[in-house]
N, C-alpha and C positions, 0 to 999 in steps of 0.2 A: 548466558546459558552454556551449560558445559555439552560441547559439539559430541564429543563419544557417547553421549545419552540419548543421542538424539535419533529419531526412527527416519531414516534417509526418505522415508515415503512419504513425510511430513516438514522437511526440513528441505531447504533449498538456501544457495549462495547466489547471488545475483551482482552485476559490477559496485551496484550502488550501496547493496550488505545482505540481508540475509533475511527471510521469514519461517514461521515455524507455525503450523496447522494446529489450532488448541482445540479444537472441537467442530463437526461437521456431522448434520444430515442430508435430508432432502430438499431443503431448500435453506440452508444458512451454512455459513461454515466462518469461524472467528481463527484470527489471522495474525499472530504476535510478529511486526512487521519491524526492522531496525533498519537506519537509514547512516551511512557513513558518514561524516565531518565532511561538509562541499560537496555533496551528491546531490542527486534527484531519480524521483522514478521517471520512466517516459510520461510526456503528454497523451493520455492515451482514455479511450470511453470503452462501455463494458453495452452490450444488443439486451441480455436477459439475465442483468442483475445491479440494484443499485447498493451503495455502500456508505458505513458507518464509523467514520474513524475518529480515537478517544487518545490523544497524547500523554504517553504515561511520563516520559521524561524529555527534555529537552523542549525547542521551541522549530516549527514547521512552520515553514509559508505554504501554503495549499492554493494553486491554479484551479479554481473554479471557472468554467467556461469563459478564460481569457480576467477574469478577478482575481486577485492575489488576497489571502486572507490571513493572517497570522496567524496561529493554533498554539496557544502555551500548554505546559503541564497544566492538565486538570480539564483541559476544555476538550470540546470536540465539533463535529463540524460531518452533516451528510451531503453524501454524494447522489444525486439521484439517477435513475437508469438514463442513461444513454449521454450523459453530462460529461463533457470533457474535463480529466483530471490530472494532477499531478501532485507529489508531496515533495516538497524541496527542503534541504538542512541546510543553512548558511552560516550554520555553528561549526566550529570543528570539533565539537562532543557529535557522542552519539546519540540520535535521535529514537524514541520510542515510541510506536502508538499500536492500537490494536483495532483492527479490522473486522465487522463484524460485516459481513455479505449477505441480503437477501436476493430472490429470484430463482426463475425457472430454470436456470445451468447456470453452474460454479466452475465449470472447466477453466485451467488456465489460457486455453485456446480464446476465452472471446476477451479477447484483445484485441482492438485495433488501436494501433502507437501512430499518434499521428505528429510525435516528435522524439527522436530517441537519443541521447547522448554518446550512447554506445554503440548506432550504427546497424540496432535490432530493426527488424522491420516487423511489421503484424504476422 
């Protein structure tokens, strides 16, 4: 995605790569989410909202409550509320999946990282 198109109020850079807000109401909001070559996101669960992630390119291992799952292009895999998560790239391609979020708050605030790479705390 070409970064100068992008509405800074939708688009965010994170250590591990980057996501981009594709659409959102009141209770959903979908989430074009890329993950770096040897990255991961935090181990981290969400209080009031669970999630849906659909690998568009690349291949993810996904930490589900301490289960590690593989997710190829084309598959996908949910997250349910309060389920500790993470999506890990063990490729050194770039990783793509898209996130689609239900529940009562979307804020990036409910987050509790209950492991972070980068030394984030919740």
């Amino acid at each position: 995605m070409s970064e100068e198109l992008l509405d800074p109020n939708k688009h965010d850079r994170r250590p591990w790569g980057s996501y981009t807000v594709i659409d959102e109401g009141s209770d959903y909001k979908v989430k074009r989410i890329e993950v770096l070559g040897q990255k991961r996101l935090s181990y981290q669960r969400h209080k009031f909202r669970g999630e849906h992630w659909y690998v568009v390119a690349g291949t993810g291992t996904v930490t589900l409550d301490g289960v590690d799952h593989v997710v190829k292009t084309g598959e996908a895999i949910d997250i349910p509320q309060g389920a500790a998560h993470r999506m890990a790239n063990h490729e050194e391609s770039l990783l793509v999946f898209i996130e689609v979020q239900r529940g009562s708050y979307l804020g990036e605030d409910d987050i509790e990282r209950l492991q972070d790479d980068f030394g984030r705390s919740s």
